[in-house]
Structures are given as C-alpha cells and as structure tokens.
C-alpha positions in Angstrom: 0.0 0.0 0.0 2.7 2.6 1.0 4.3 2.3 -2.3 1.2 2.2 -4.4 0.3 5.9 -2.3 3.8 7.2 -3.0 3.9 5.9 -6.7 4.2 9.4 -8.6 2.8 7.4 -11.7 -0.9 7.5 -9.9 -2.8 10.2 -9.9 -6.1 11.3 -8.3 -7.1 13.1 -11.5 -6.8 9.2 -13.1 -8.4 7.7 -10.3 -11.6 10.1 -10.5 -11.6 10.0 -14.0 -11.9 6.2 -14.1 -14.5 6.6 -11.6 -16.5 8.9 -13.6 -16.1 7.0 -16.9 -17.6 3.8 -15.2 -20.9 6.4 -13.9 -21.3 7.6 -17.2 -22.4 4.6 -18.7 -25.1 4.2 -16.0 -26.7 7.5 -16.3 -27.7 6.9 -20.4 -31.4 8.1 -20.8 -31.6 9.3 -17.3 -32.9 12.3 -15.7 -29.1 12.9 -13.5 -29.0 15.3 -10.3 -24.7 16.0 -10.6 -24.6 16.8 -6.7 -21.4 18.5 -5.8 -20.0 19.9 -2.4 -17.1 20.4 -0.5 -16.0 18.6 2.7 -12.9 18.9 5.1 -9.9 16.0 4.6 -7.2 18.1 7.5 -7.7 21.6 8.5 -4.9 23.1 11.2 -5.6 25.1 13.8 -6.0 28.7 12.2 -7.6 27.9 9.1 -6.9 26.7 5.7 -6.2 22.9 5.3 -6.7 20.5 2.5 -10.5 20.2 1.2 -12.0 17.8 -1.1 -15.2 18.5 -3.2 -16.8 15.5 -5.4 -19.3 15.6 -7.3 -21.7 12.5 -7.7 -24.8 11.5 -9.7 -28.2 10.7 -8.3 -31.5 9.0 -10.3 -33.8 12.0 -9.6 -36.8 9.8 -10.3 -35.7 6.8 -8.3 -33.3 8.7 -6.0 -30.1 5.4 -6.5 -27.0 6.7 -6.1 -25.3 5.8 -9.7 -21.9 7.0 -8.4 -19.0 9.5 -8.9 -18.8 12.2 -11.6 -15.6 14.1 -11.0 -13.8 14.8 -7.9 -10.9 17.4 -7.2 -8.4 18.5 -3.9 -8.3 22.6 -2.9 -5.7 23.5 -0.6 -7.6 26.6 1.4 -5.1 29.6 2.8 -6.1 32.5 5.2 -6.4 35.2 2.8 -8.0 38.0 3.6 -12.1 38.5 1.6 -11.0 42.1 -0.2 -7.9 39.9 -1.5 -10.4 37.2 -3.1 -12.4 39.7 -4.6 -9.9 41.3 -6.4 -9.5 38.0 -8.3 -11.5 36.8 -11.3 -13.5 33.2 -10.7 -11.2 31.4 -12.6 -8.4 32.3 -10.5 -10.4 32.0 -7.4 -11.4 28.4 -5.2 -14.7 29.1 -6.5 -14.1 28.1 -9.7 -14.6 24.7 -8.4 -18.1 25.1 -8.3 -18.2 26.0 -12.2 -15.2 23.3 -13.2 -17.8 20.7 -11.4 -20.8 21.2 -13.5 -18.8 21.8 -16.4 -17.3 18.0 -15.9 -21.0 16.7 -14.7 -22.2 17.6 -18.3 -19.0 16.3 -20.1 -19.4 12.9 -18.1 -23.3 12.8 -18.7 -23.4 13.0 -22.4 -25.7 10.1 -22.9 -28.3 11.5 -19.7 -31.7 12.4 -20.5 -31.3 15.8 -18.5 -28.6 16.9 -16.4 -29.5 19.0 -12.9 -26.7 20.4 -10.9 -27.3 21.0 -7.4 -25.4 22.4 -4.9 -25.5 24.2 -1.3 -25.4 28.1 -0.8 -21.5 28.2 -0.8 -22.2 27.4 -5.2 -24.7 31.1 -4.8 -21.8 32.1 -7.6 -23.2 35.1 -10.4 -20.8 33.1 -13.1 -22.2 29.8 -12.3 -26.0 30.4 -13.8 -24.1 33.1 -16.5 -21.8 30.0 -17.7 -24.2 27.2 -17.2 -23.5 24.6 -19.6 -25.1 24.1 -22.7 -28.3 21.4 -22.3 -27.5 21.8 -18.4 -29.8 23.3 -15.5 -28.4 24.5 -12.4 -30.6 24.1 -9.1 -29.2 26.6 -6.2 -29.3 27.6 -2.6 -29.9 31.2 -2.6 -26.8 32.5 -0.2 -26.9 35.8 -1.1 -29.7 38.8 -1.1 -29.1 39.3 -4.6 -30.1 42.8 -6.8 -33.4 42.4 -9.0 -32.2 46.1 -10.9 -35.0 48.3 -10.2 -37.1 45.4 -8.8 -35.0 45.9 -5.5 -33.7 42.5 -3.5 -34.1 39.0 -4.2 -35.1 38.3 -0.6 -37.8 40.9 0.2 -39.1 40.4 -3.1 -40.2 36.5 -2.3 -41.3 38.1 1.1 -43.9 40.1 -0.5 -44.7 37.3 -3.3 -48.3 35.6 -3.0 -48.3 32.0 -1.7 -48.5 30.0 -4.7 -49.4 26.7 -2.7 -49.0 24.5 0.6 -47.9 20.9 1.2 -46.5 18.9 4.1 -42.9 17.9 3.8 -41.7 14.6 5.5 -38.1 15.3 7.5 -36.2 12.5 8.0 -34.7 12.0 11.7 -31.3 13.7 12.0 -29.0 14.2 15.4 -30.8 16.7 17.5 -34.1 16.0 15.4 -36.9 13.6 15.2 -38.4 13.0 12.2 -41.6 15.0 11.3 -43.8 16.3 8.8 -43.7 20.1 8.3 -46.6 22.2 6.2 -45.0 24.5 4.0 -45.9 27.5 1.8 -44.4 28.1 -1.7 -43.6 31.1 -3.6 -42.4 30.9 -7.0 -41.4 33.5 -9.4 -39.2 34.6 -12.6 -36.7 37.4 -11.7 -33.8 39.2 -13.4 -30.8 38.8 -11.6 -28.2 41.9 -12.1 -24.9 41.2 -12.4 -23.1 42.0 -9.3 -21.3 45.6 -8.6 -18.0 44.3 -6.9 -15.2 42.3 -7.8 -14.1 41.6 -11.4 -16.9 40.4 -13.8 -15.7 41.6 -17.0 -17.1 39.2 -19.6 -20.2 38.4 -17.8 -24.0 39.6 -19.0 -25.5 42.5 -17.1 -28.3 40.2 -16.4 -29.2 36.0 -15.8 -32.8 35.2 -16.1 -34.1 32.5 -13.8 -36.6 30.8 -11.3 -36.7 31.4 -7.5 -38.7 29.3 -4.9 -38.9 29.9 -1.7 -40.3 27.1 0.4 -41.4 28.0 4.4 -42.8 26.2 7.1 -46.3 28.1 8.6 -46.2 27.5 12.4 -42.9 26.1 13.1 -41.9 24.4 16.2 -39.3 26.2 18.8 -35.5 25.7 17.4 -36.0 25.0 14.0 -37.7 26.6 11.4 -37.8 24.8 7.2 -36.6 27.8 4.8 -35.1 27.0 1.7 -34.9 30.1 -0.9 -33.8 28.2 -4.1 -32.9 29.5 -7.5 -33.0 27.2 -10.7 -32.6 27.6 -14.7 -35.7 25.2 -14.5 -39.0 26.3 -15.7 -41.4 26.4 -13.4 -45.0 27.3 -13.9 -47.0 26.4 -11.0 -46.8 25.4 -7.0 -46.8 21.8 -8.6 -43.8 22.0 -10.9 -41.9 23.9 -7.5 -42.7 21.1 -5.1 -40.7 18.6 -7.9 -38.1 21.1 -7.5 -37.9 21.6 -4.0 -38.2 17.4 -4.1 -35.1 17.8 -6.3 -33.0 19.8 -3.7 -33.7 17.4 -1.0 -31.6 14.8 -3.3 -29.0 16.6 -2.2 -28.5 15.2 1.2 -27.0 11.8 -0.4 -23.9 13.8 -0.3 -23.6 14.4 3.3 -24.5 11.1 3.7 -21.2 10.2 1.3 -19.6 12.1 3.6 -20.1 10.5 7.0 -19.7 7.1 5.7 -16.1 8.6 4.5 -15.9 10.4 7.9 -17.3 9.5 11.7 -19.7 6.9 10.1 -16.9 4.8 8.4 -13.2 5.4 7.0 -12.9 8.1 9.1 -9.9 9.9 6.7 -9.7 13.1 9.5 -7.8 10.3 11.7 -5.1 9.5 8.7 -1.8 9.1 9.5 0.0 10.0 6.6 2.1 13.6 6.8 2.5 13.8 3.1 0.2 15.4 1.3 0.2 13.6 -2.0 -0.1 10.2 -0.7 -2.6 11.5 1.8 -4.8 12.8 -1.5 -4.6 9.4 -3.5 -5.6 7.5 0.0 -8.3 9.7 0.3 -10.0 9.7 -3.2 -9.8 5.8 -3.3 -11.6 6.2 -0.3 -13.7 8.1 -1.6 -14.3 5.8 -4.5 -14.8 2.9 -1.9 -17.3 5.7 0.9 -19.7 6.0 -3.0 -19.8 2.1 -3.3 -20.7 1.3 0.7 -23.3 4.9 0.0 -24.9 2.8 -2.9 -25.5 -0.3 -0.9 -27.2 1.4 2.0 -29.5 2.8 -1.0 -30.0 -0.7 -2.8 -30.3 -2.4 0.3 -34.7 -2.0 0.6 -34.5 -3.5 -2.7 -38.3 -0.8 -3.7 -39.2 -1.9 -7.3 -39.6 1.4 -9.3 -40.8 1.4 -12.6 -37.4 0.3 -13.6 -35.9 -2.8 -12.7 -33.3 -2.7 -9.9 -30.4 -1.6 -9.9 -27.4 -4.3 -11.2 -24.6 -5.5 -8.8 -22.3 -4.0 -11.4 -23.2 -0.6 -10.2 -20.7 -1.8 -7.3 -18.9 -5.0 -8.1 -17.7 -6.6 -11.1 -19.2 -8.9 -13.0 -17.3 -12.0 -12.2 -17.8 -11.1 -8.6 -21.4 -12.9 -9.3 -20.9 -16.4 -8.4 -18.8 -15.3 -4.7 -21.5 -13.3 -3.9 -24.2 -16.1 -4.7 -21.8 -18.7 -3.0 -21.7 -16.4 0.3 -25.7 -16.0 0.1 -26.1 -19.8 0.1 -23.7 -19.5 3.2 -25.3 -16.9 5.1 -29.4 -17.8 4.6 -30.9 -19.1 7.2 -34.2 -21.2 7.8 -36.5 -18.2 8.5 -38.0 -16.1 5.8 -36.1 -13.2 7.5 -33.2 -14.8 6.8 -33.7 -15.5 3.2 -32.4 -12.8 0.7 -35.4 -11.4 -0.8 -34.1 -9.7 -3.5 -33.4 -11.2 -7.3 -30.0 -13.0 -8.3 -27.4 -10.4 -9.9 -29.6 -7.0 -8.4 -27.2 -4.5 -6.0 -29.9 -5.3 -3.2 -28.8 -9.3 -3.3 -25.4 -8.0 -3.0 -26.2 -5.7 -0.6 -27.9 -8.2 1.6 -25.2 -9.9 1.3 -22.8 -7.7 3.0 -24.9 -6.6 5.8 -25.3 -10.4 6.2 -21.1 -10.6 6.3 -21.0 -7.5 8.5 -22.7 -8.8 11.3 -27.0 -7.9 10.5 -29.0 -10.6 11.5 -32.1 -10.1 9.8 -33.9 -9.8 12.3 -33.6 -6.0 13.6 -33.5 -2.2 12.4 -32.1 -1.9 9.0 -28.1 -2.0 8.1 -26.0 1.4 8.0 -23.0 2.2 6.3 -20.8 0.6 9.2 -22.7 -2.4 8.9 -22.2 -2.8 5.0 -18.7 -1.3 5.3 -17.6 -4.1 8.0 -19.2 -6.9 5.1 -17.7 -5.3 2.1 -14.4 -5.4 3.6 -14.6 -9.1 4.6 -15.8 -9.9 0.9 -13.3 -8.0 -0.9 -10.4 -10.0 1.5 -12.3 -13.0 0.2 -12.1 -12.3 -3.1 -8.6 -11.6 -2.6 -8.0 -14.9 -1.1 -10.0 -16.8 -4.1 -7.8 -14.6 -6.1 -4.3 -15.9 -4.5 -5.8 -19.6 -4.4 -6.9 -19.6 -8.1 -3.3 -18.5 -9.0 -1.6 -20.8 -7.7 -4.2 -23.7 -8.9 -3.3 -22.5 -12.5 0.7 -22.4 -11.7 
C-alpha cells in the first residue's frame, strides 16, 4: 500500500476519471441530479487545510445513487475577503463550483437531463451566467441578490403571494426527530443583475431564472424549514416547485457520502500519513470505496420502481457474481427473515449480502453504512484470497 500511495505514476485526477467514466455509462437516458459539495480531509488550527469537493450522480426519479462524476483537492489559505475579490472566478477556489458542472455535463453525455445541485457556498453570479449548454443549475440562494430596479431578491419573495402548501416529510437527524412540516411556496421569474463588486468583465448585465422559496407556517421552537432556491428550471405552478424543492432534497445523499467517509466509516480526519500527495490518493480511493458502501445502503430496501433494480455492477464486477451467490447460500438461514429477498445479480442481493457478512441478523433495524462497510471489507479480502488460491491452482 505505501508504495502504491507514493507511486508518482498515480494520480487522483486518473483515479476520478476512471470513476467517472464507469458512472457515465449508468446514467444513459436518465434524468441525472450532478450533486457536488465540498468537505474537510485536514484543517490546522488557524484555518486553511486541505478540502476535497466530489461531485456525484443521483437518479432523480428513483433517488439510487449511480456513483461519482468528477472529484478534485483545494488546498484553502487564510487570505484576507478584499484579497479574493480582487481576483476573477477562474483564478479564485470558487471556480470549483463552475469546473464541477462543467465536468457533470462532459461525463453525462448520454443523460436524458442533467440538474446540478449544490448548497449556498455554489450562490456564484458566473455559475448560472456560464451554465453549460443542455444543463440546469438548481441553487441555494446565499446571497440577497439585486433584481435592478425590482429591488432585492429576498424581500421580493417576502412580499410574493403564496402559490401553494404541502407537508414535507423530515427525515430523523442528530438533535431532530423525524416530522412532517406544512410549508408554503412562492415561485417567481426574476432578473438577476450582475453584481457591482469584484471583477466580472465578460459576464451579461443580467441571468434570467426561477426562485422558490419554500417555508414552514407555524414552526416548532429551534428549527424553522426555509429554503430560498434559485434554478434555470421552468417552473409554472406550486406543482412544478414542489418537484423542485423534491429535487434539492436529493441533495442530502452527499452528506451522507460524507459520514460514511468520515465519523460513520473510514474516518480519513484520523489519517496518519504527513504527506500530502499520498494523503490525496488514500483519500480519493476512499472516496471511491465511501460511493460504493453509499450505494448499498441505498440498494439495500431492494423498492421496485418502474425500472428494474439496480445491477450488482453498479458496485462489483461482474465476475464477482458467483462469490456473492456462493456467500448467500452460506449466510441464509431457515427463517423467511433470513432469506435474501431480492433477485440474483440485483445490487440489493449484493447488498444483503454484506450486511449479512457485517454482522445484521435479519432480524432488527435496517443495516448502516458501518454495517455494510464491515461486510464489504470481509468480501473484498475473500475475493482476494479466491484470487491468490486460483493462481496458484493454474501455476
């Protein structure tokens, strides 16, 4: 391993690349939500630190996580705001945002649609202004942007009628229990102006798009549902909105990426490794590996959509078939709870597998990404031996 992390020869550009080119061929005809974000790998006390931000592709119909687009490193400095503005995007850390959608609509050639969707940090003028071609961008509002003479973006959703109501389902979180909320939506065009400060030469004095602003009505004490979103979507009615707004909430399969690569798995913060460039290629093949264990967790229910389920070669190879069967046949048990439920060569067999091999019964609860994490690494060390023994059969 320590040579294969210091070998100059591999890159993390090759290894997300590879990663990408495998996802592209399982987003063909598919409406694809490119999420993208940016996460911590080591920050020192003082700031700064090294930063990764992947971006991966989501079934917005069915919500499986087909894996990762494009990922890249940033190392973040202390430089002072006034210093950043003076800079154009492209010489800025925020051209990350743009360099991820642009690669999400390379990669995605083959899609149906492509939807980029990304927190309030993406809230970038450039980003809608050099959208890609064929692409829609879906947006956290994070600033109070200028209409022009139609004032500010935020008090003019304020003042804008209520254009429906619907009750959200929230999913338990830390600190939360899960609960519906009733919301009220407001959507609108507006006229964006392009911004007065920092250097935009190049840009259009204007970006036309859609704002919706969704808000819960009577909101319990220490948490209140307000999500101001802007989109290159059309959107006519409070229907077409709540499809959007459904379309943002995708996004938290990312942070969910995240923990399994943090706290809730790998946990990369607690690396060893001093050196920053075989710290990088450790971390983006556990990145690689954090998308796989992500996309059993999401197979694992095995819910028949209008499309069949999704195949194990989302997250194995093919000739990995007949190891997983032969560990099914090991693991079933006499009960109907301990049969696997789901159809021969589907990612929810293999995924019922490795909960199976990390230590889920069957019986209780449903198996996290620790769970499938602890199983996929006891099948991949079995393939491994199968591997060594078939070699030297053949010898």
């Amino acid at each position: 391993m320590t040579r294969l992390l210091r070998n100059e020869a591999v890159t993390v550009e090759a290894m997300a690349g590879e990663a990408g080119r495998r996802t592209a061929d399982r987003c063909r005809g598919r409406h694809v939500l490119a999420i993208q974000d940016t996460t911590v790998v080591r920050s020192p006390e003082g700031g700064g630190g090294l930063y990764l931000h992947p971006v991966i592709a989501v079934d917005a119909d069915e919500g499986a996580l087909l894996g990762l687009l494009h990922a890249t490193f940033l190392s973040r400095g202390t430089g002072a705001k006034a210093e950043r503005r003076a800079k154009p995007v492209k010489d800025k850390q925020s051209q990350r945002w743009l360099d991820g959608a642009d690669k999400a609509a390379e990669v995605c050639t083959t899609a149906a649609r492509v939807t980029v969707i990304a927190d309030r940090e993406s809230d970038i003028y450039a980003a809608f202004a050099a959208c890609p071609a064929g692409t829609d961008l879906l947006i956290r509002a994070g600033q109070d942007r200028s209409l022009g003479d139609q004032g500010l973006l935020f008090a003019t959703l304020d003042a804008a009628p209520e254009a429906g109501r619907a009750l959200l389902d929230l999913p338990a979180k830390p600190g939360r229990k899960a609960r519906a909320a009733q919301v009220a939506i407001r959507v609108m065009t507006v006229e964006v102006a392009r911004p007065k400060n920092g250097i935009v030469a190049g840009l259009p004095k204007s970006v036309v798009m859609t704002a919706v602003d969704v808000r819960e009505i009577d909101p319990p004490s220490g948490e209140v549902v307000h999500w101001r979103l802007l989109t290159t979507h059309k959107v006519a009615d409070a229907a077409e909105a709540f499809v959007v707004v459904n379309l943002y909430r995708r996004r938290w399969v990312i942070e969910q990426v995240f923990r399994t690569l943090k706290t809730q798995g790998f946990d990369i913060e607690g690396l060893l490794v001093e050196d920053e460039a075989p710290l990088r290629r450790l971390v983006m093949a556990t990145l690689v590996a954090a998308v796989t264990i992500q996309q059993l967790v999401h197979a694992r229910d095995g819910i028949q959509g209008p499309e069949p389920l999704r195949p194990i070669t989302d997250a194995f190879d093919p000739e990995d078939a007949p190891l997983l069967e032969a560990f099914c046949a090991k693991l079933e048990g006499k009960t109907a709870r301990q049969k696997n439920p789901h159809p021969k060569g589907s990612l929810a067999y293999a995924a019922w597998v490795c909960a199976r091999l990390g230590g889920w019964t069957g019986y209780y609860g449903k198996p996290g990404p620790i769970v499938m994490l602890n199983g996929w690494i006891d099948f991949q060390a079995a393939k491994r031996g199968v591997a060594i023994l078939t070699t030297h059969a053949d010898v």
